[in-house]
KEPAMI-628184 format. One record per residue (C-alpha): residue number from 1; residue in one letter; x, y, z. Coordinates in steps of 0.001 Angstrom, whole numbers. Example, Ala and Ser with C-alpha at 12.3 -4.5 7.8 and 13.67 -1.06 7.14 Angstrom:
<1; 'a'; <12300; -4500; 7800>>
<2; 's'; <13670; -1060; 7140>>
//
This chain:
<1; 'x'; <11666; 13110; 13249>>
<2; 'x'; <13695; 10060; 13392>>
<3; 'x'; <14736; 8287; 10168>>
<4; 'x'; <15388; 4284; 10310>>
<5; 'x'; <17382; 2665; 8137>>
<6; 'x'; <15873; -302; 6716>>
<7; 'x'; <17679; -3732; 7231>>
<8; 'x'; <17883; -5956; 3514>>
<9; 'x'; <15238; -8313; 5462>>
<10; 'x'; <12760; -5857; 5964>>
<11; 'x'; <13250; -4735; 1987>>
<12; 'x'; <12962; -8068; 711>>
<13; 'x'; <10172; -9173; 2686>>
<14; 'x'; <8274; -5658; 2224>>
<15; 'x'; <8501; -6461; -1829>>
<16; 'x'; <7555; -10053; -1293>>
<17; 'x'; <4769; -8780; 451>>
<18; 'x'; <3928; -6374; -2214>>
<19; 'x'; <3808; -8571; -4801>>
<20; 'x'; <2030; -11201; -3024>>
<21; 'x'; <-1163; -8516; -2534>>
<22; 'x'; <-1140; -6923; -5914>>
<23; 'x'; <-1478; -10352; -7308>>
<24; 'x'; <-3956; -11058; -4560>>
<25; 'x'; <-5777; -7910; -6032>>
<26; 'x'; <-4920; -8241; -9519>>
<27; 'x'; <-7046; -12291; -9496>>
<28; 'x'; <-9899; -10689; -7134>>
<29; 'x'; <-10614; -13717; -4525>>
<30; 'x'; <-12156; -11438; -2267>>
<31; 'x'; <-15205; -12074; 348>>
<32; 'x'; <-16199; -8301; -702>>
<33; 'x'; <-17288; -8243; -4311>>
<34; 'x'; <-16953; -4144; -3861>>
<35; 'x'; <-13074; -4401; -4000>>
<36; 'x'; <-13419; -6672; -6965>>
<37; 'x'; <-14552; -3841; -9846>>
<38; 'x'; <-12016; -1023; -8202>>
<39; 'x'; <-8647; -638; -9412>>
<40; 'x'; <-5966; -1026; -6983>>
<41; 'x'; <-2761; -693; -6940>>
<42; 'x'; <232; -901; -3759>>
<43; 'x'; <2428; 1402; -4189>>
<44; 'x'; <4953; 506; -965>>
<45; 'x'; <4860; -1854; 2094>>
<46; 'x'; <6501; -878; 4947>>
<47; 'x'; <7618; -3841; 7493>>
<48; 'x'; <8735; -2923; 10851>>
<49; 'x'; <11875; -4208; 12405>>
<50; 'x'; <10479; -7250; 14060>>
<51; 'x'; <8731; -8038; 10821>>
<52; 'x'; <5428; -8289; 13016>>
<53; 'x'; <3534; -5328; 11339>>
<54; 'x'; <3136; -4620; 7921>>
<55; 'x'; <1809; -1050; 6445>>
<56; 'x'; <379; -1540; 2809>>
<57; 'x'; <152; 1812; 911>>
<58; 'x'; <-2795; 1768; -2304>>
<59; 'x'; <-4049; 4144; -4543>>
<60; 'x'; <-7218; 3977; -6463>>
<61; 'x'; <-9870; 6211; -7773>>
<62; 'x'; <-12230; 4841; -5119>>
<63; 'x'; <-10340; 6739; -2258>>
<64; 'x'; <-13131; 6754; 244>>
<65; 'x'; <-14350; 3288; 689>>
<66; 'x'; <-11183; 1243; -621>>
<67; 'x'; <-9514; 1289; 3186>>
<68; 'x'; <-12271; 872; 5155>>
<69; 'x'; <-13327; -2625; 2333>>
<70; 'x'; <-9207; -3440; 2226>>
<71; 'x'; <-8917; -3562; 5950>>
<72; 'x'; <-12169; -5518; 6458>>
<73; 'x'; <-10491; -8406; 4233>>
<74; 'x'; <-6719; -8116; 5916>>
<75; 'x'; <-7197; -11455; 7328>>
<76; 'x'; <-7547; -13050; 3956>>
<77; 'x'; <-4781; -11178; 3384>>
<78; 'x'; <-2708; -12373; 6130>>
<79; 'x'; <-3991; -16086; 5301>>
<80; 'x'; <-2284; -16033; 1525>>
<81; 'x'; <894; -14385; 2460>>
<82; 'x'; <999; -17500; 5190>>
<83; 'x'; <431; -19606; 2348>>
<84; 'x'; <2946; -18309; -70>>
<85; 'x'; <6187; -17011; 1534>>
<86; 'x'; <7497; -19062; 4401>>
<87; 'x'; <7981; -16735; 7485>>
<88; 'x'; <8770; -17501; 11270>>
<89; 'x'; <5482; -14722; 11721>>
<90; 'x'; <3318; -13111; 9089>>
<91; 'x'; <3003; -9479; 10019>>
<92; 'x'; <-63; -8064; 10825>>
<93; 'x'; <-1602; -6016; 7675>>
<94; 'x'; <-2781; -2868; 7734>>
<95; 'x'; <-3914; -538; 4403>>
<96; 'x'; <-3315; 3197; 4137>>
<97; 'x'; <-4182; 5636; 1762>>
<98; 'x'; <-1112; 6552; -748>>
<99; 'x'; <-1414; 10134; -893>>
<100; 'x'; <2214; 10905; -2231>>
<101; 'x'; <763; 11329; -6074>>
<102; 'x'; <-2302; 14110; -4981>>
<103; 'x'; <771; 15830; -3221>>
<104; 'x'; <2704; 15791; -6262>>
<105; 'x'; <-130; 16723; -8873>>
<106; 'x'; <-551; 19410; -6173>>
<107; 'x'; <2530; 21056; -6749>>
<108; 'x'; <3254; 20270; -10182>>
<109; 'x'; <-486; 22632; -10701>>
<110; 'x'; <939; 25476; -8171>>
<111; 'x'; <4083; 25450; -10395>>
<112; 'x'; <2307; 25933; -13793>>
<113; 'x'; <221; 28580; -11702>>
<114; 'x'; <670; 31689; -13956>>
<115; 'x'; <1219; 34184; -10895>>
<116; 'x'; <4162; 31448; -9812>>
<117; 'x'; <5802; 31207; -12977>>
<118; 'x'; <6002; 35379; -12839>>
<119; 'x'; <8212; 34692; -9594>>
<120; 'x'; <10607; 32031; -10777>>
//
């Protein structure tokens, strides 16, 4: 697997980003009134080199239909971070599922398993 390091651009643009869409979220100006009642929140944007593709990482209780309604409204997306931060190209958005906390409740329950504990 090949590991990147990340230049301070790509950083700093990534947490503009972030903020930019959790405050998107967090005032609900969506064309979807589903996404409006769910709670969201982005956990990490990752922003390729070029700074021409944006992955947006979420978690919310809703887990099955929050991608498929958060990637239906990426161009309104796209439109506000145009608006806001002042970039030579706005990346393309995409939204993931954040699955990094059901990993770690995962094995923070096999670790209080009793027949685990016996072996530690």
């Amino acid at each position: 697997m090949k590991t990147t390091i990340k230049s301070q651009r790509q950083l700093r643009v990534g947490e503009q980003i972030k903020h930019l869409i959790s405050e998107v979220i967090m005032l609900g100006d969506f064309k979807s009134p589903e996404i409006r009642e769910i709670l969201i929140t982005v956990t990490e944007v990752n922003i390729s080199p070029d700074l021409k593709n944006a992955k947006v990482f979420v978690i919310s209780q809703n887990k099955r239909n929050i991608i498929k309604f958060l990637n239906k409204e990426r161009f309104f997306f796209k439109n506000q971070i145009a608006k806001k931060l002042t970039l030579k190209n706005v990346p393309k958005i995409t939204f993931y599922l954040d699955e990094t906390f059901d990993y770690a409740s995962n094995i923070e329950k096999l670790l209080k398993d009793s027949k685990v504990i016996k072996d530690l």
